[in-house]
MARSE-139208 format. One record per residue (C-alpha): residue number from 0; residue in three letters; z, x, y. Coordinates in Angstrom, 1 decimal, padded with zeros to 4 digits. Example, Ala and Ser with C-alpha at 12.3 -4.5 7.8 and 13.67 -1.06 7.14 Angstrom:
BEGIN
SITE  nr rest     c3     c1     c2
SITE   0  ALA  007.8  012.3 -004.5
SITE   1  SER  007.1  013.7 -001.1
//
This chain:
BEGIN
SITE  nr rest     c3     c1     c2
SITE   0  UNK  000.0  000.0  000.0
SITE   1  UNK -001.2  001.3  003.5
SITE   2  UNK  001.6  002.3  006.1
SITE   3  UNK  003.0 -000.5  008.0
SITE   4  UNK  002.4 -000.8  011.5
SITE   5  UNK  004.5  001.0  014.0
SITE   6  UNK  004.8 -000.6  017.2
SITE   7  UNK  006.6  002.3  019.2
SITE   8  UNK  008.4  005.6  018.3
SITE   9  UNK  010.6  007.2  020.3
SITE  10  UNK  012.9  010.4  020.4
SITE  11  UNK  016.7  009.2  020.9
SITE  12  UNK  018.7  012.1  022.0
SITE  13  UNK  022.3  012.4  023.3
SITE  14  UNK  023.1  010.9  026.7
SITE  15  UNK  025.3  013.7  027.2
SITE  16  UNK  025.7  017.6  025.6
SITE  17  UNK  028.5  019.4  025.9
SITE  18  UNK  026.7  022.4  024.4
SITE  19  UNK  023.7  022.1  026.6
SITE  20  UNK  025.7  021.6  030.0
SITE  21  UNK  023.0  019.2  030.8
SITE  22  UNK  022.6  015.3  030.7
SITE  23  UNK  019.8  014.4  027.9
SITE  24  UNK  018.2  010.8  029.0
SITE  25  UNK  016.9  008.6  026.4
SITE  26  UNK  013.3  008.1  026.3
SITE  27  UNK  012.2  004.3  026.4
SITE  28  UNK  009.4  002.1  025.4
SITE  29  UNK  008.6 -001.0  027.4
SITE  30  UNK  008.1 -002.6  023.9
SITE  31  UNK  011.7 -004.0  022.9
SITE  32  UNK  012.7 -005.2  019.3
SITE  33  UNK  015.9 -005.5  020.5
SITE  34  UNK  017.7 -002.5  022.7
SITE  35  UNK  020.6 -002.7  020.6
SITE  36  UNK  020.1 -000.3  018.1
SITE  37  UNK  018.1  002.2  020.2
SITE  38  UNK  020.5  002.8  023.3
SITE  39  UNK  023.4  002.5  021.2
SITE  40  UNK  022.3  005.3  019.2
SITE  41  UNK  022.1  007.4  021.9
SITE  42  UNK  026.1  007.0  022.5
SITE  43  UNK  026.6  007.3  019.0
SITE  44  UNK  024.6  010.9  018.8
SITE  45  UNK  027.4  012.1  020.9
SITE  46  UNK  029.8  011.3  018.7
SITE  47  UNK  027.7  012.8  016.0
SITE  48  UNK  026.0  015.5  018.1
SITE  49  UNK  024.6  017.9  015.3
SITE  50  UNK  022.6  015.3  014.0
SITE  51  UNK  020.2  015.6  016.9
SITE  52  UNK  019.4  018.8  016.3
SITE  53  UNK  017.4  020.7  014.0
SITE  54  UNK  018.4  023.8  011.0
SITE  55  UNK  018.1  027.1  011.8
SITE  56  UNK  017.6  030.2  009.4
SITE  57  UNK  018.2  033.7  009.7
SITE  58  UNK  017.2  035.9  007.1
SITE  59  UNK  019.9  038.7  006.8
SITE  60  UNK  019.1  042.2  007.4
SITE  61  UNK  018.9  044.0  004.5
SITE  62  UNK  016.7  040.2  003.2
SITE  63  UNK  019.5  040.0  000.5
SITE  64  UNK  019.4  036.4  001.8
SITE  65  UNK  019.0  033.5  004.3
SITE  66  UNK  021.4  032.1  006.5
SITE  67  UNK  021.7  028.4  007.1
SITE  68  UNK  023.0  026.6  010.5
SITE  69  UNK  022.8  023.7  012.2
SITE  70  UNK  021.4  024.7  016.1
SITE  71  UNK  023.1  021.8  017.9
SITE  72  UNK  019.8  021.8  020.6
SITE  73  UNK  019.9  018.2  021.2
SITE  74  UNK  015.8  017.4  020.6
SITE  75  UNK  017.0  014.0  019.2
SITE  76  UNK  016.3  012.0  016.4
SITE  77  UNK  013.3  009.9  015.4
SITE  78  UNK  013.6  006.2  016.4
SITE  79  UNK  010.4  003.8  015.0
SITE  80  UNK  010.2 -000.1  015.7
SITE  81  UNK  007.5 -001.2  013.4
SITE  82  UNK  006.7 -004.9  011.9
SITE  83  UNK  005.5 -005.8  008.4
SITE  84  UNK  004.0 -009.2  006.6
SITE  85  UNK  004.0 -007.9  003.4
SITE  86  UNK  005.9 -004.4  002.5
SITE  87  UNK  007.4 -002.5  000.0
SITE  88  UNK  011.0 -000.5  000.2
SITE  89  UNK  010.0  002.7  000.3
SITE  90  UNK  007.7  002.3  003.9
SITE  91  UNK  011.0  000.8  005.6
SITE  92  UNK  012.1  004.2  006.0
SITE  93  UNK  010.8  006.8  008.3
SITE  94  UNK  010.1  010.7  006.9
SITE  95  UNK  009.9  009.4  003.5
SITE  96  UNK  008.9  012.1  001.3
SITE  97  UNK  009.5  014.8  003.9
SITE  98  UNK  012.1  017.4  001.8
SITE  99  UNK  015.4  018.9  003.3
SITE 100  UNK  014.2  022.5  004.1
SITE 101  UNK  011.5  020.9  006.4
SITE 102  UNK  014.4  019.7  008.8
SITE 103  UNK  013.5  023.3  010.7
SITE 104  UNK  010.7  021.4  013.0
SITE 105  UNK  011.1  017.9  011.8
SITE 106  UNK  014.8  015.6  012.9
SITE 107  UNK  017.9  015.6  011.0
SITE 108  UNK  017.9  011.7  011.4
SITE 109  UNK  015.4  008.9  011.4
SITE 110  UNK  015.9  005.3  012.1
SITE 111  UNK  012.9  002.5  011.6
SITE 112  UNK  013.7 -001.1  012.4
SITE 113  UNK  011.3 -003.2  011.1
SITE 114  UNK  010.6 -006.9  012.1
SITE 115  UNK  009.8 -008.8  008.7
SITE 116  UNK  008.7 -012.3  008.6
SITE 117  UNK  012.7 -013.9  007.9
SITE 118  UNK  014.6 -011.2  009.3
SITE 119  UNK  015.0 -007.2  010.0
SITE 120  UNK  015.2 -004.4  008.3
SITE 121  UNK  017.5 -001.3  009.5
SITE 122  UNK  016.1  001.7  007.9
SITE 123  UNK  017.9  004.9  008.2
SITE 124  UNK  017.1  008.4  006.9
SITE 125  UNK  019.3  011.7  007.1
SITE 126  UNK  018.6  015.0  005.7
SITE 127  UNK  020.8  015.8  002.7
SITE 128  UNK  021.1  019.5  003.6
SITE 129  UNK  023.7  017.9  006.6
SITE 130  UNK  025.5  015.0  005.3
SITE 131  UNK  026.5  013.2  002.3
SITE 132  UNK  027.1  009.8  001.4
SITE 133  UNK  030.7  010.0  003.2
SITE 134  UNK  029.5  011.6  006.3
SITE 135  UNK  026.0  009.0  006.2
SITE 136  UNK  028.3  006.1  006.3
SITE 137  UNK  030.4  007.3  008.4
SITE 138  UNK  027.9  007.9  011.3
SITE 139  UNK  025.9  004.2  010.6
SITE 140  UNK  029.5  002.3  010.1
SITE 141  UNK  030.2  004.4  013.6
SITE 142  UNK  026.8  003.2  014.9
SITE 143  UNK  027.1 -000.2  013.9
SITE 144  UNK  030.2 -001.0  015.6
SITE 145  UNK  029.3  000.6  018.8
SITE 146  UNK  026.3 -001.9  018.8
SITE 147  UNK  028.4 -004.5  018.0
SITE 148  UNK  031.0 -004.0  020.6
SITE 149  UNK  028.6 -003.4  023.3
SITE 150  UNK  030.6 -000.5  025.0
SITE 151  UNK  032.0  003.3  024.6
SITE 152  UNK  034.7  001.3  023.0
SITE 153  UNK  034.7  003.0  019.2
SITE 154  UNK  037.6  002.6  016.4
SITE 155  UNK  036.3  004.6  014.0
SITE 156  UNK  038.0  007.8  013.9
SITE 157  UNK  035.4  011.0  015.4
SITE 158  UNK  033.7  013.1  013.0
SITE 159  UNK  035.5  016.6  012.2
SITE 160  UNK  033.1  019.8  012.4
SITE 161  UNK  035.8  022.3  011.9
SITE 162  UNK  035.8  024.7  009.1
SITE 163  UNK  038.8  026.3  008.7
SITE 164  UNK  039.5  024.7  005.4
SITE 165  UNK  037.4  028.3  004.1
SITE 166  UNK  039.6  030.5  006.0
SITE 167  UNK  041.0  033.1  003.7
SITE 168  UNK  038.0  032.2  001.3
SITE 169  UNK  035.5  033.7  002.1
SITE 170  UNK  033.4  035.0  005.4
SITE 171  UNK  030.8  032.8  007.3
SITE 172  UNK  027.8  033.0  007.6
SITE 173  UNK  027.0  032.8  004.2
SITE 174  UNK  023.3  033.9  002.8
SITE 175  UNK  022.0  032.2  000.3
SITE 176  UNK  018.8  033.5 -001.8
SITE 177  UNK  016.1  030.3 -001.4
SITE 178  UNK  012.8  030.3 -002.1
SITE 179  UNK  009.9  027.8 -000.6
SITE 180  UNK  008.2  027.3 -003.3
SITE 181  UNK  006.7  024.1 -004.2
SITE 182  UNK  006.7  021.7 -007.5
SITE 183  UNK  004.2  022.8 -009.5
SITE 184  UNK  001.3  020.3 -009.9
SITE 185  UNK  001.1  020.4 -013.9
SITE 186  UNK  004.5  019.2 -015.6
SITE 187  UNK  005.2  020.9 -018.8
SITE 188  UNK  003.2  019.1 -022.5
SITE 189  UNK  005.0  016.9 -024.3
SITE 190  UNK  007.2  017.6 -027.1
SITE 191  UNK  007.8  016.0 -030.5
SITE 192  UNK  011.2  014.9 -031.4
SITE 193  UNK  012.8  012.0 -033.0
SITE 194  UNK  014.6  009.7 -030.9
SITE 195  UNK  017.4  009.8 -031.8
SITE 196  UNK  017.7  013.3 -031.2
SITE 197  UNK  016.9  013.2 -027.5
SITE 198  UNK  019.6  014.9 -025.4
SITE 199  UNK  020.9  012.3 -022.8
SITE 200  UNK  021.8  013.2 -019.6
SITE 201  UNK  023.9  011.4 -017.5
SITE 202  UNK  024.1  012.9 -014.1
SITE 203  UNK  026.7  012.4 -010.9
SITE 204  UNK  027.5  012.8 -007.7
SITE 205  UNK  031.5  013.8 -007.6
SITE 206  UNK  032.7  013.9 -003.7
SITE 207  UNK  035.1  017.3 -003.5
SITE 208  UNK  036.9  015.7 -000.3
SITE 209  UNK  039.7  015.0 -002.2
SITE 210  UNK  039.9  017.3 -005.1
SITE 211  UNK  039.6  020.4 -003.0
SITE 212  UNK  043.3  021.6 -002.5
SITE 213  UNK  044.1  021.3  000.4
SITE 214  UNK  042.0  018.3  000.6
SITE 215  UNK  039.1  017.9  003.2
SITE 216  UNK  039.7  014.8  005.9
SITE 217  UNK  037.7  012.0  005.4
SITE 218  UNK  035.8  012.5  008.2
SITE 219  UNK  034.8  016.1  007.3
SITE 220  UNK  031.0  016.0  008.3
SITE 221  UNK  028.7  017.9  006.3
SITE 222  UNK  028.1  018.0  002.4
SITE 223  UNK  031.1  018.3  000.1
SITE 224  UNK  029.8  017.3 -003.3
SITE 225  UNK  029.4  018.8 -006.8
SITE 226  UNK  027.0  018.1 -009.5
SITE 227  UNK  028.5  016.9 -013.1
SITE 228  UNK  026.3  016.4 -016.2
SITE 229  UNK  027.8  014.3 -019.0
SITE 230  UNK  025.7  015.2 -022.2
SITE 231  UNK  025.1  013.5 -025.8
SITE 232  UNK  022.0  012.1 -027.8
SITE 233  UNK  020.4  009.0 -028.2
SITE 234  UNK  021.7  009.0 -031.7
SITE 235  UNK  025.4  008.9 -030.4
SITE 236  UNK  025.1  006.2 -027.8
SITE 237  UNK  023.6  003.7 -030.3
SITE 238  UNK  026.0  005.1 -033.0
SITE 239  UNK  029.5  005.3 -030.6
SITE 240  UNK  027.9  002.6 -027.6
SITE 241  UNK  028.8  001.9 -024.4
SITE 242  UNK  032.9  002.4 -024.3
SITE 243  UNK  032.9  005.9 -026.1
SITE 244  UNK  030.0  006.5 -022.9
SITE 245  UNK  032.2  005.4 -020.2
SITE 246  UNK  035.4  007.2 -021.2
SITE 247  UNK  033.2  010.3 -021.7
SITE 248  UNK  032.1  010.4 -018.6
SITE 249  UNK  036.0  009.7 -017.1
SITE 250  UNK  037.5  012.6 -018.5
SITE 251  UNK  034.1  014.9 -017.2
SITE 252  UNK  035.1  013.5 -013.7
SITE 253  UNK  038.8  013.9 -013.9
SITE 254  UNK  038.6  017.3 -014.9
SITE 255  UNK  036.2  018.5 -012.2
SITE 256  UNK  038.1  020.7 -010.1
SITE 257  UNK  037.8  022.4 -006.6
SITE 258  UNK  040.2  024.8 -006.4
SITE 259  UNK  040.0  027.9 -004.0
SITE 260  UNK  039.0  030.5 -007.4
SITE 261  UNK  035.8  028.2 -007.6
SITE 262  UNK  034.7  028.4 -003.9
SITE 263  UNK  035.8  032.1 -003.9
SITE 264  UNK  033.2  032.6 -006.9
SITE 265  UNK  030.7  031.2 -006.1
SITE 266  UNK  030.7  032.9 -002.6
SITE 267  UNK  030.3  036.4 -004.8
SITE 268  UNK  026.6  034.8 -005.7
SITE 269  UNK  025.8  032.0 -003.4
SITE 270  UNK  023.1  029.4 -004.6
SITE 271  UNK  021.9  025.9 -003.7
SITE 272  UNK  023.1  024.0 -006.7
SITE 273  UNK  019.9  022.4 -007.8
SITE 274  UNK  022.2  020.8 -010.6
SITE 275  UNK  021.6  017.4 -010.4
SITE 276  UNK  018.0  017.9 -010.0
SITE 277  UNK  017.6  019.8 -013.3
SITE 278  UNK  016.0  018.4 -016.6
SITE 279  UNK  013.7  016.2 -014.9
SITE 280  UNK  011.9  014.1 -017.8
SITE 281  UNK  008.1  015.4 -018.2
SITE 282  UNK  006.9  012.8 -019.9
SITE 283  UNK  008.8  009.7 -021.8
SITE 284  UNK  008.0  012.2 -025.2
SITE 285  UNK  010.4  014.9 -023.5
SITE 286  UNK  013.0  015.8 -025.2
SITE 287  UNK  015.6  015.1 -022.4
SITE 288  UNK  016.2  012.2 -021.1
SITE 289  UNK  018.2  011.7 -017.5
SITE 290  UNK  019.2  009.4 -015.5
SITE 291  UNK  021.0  010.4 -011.8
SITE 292  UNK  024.1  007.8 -010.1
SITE 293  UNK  025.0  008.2 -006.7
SITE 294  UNK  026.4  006.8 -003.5
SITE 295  UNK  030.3  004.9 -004.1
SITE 296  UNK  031.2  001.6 -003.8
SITE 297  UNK  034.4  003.1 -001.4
SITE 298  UNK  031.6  003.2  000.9
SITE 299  UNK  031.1  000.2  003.9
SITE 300  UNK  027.6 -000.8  003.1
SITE 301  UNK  028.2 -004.2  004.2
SITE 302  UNK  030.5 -004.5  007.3
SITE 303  UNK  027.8 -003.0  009.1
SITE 304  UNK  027.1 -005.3  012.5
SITE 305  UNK  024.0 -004.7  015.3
SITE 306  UNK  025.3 -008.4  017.0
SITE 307  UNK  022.6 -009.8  014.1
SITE 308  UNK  025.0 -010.5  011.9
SITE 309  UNK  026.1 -009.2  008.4
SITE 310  UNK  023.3 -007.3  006.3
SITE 311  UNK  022.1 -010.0  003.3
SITE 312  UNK  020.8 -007.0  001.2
SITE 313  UNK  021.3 -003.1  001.3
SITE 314  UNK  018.7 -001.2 -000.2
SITE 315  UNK  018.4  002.8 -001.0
SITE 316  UNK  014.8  004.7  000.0
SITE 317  UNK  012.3  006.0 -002.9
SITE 318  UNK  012.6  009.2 -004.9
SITE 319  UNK  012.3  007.5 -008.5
SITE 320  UNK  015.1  005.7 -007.9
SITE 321  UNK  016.3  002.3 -009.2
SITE 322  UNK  018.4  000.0 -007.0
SITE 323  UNK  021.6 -001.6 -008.3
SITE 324  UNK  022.4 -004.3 -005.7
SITE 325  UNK  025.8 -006.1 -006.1
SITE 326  UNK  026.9 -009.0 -003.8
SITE 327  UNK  030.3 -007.9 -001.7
SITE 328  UNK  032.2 -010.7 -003.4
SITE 329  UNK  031.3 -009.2 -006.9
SITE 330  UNK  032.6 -005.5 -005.5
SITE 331  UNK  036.1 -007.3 -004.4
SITE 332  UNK  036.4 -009.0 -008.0
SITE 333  UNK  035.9 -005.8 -009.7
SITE 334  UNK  038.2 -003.6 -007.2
SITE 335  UNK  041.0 -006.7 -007.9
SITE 336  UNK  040.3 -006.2 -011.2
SITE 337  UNK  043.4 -004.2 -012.2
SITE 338  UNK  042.5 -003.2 -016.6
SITE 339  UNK  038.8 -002.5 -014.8
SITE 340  UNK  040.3 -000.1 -011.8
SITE 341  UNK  042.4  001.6 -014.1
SITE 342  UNK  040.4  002.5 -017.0
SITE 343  UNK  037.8  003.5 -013.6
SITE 344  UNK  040.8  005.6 -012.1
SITE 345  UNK  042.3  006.6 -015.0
//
């Protein structure tokens, strides 16, 4: 399906920037959705003031590695007002497809609101190399109530950009060896194996914010996750099914661990942890099998306000993903639940 059409794009930037010494205006369009979203996100970019920038990288001297920053410039982030008859999920979003290490040129954040025939769509993109799923929230449920309120006026705590929780760990700046190289366009041949022997991988998302020691603050911006794989074969799901699943993958979670010995090694090598993107299936004849969970119902996906009202739906972008939606009141039953939350939180 082609693009959809975009009716405006603009470049929202900070109204103010402590780090430039200089007041950044908002650009405007004289087409208006609704100037809601669009000024308020101005406000809330000074709140959230790395966000409109861009990454930096400097290689180190002796090209042992690369060094990774945020520069905290202020060009803005991408703001689209498009409408749509007929449209699929992934066009709702703005950069789709565009990969993290591109966020040198291109903005840290997008937003596309889209006018559909019964109601809008806010679309919001960030780059993973600069937030998780915490910090994501955290900016749009920040965002969101801004708009709402129609003023300064904010009661979500500010976003913490301190660092000192590596203090005594190890040095910053850390550089990292990375490599540009793209996907390669053939995927490996298929291999012959019996079903029931295909390895299954089951592959999460573990926030660290609390299981570092100290732990991080819940409004710790940045990334702060860990990739866990829970391993077995087809063969042993159908033979053990879904409980013996479920309590292996507790006890992989419970015993991840963050304490300082594990940031202090892998700061001897430093890597970008590809882990959750390993073991990719080829082919449905491959002899792995994965499947990827992410994102947290502690999150507030559906409290979010722009004075239209409560969102009916909340969908995720592209990237061979399938949505999961579950209605708010079916996320309160289960969180009441008590045998469900503990055999969760066990």
């Amino acid at each position: 399906m082609a693009q959809i059409p975009q009716i405006s794009t603009t470049i929202v930037r900070p109204t103010s920037h402590d780090h430039l010494k200089q007041r950044l205006i908002e650009v405007r369009t004289e087409q208006q959705l609704d100037t809601t979203p669009k000024s308020h996100s101005s406000q809330t970019l000074n709140i959230f003031y790395p966000l409109a920038g861009r990454l930096a990288a400097v290689e180190s001297q002796d090209k042992a590695g690369t060094c990774f920053s945020i520069n905290c410039n202020g060009d803005g982030a991408l703001f689209v007002h498009a409408a749509a008859d007929d449209v699929i999920v992934s066009n709702l979003f703005s950069m789709n497809g565009v990969l993290n290490y591109e966020g040198f040129p291109k903005p840290l954040l997008a937003v596309q609101v889209t006018e559909l025939i019964d109601g809008i769509f806010v679309g919001c993109t960030m780059n993973h190399c600069v937030v998780d799923g915490s910090s994501f929230w955290h900016f749009f449920n920040t965002w969101s109530e801004i708009s709402r309120s129609g003023s300064d006026e904010n009661f979500q705590p500010p976003p913490i950009f301190d660092r000192q929780f590596l203090d005594g760990v190890f040095d910053l700046p850390v550089h990292i060896r990375f490599s540009y190289s793209k996907i390669p366009d053939k995927l490996n041949p298929p291999i012959s194996l019996n079903y029931l022997q295909r390895e299954i991988i089951y592959k999460i998302s573990v926030g660290l914010r609390q299981k570092l020691k100290p732990p991080l603050p819940k409004e710790y911006l940045g990334n702060a996750l860990q990739g866990v794989h829970v391993k077995s074969t087809a063969g042993e799901l159908l033979q053990h099914e879904l409980g013996w699943a479920a309590l292996h993958i507790n006890k992989t979670i419970a015993s991840l661990t963050a304490e300082q010995e594990v940031l202090e090694d892998w700061a001897k090598t430093p890597t970008v942890s590809s882990k959750l993107r390993e073991n990719i299936p080829t082919s449905t004849t491959s002899s792995t099998f994965s499947l990827l969970t992410g994102s947290s119902p502690q999150f507030n996906v559906h409290g979010n306000d722009f004075r239209w009202g409560r969102p009916v739906a909340v969908q995720s972008g592209s990237a061979n993903k399938m949505n999961v939606c579950l209605l708010p009141e079916t996320l309160h039953a289960m969180a009441e639940d008590a045998e469900f939350m503990e055999a969760v939180l066990a």
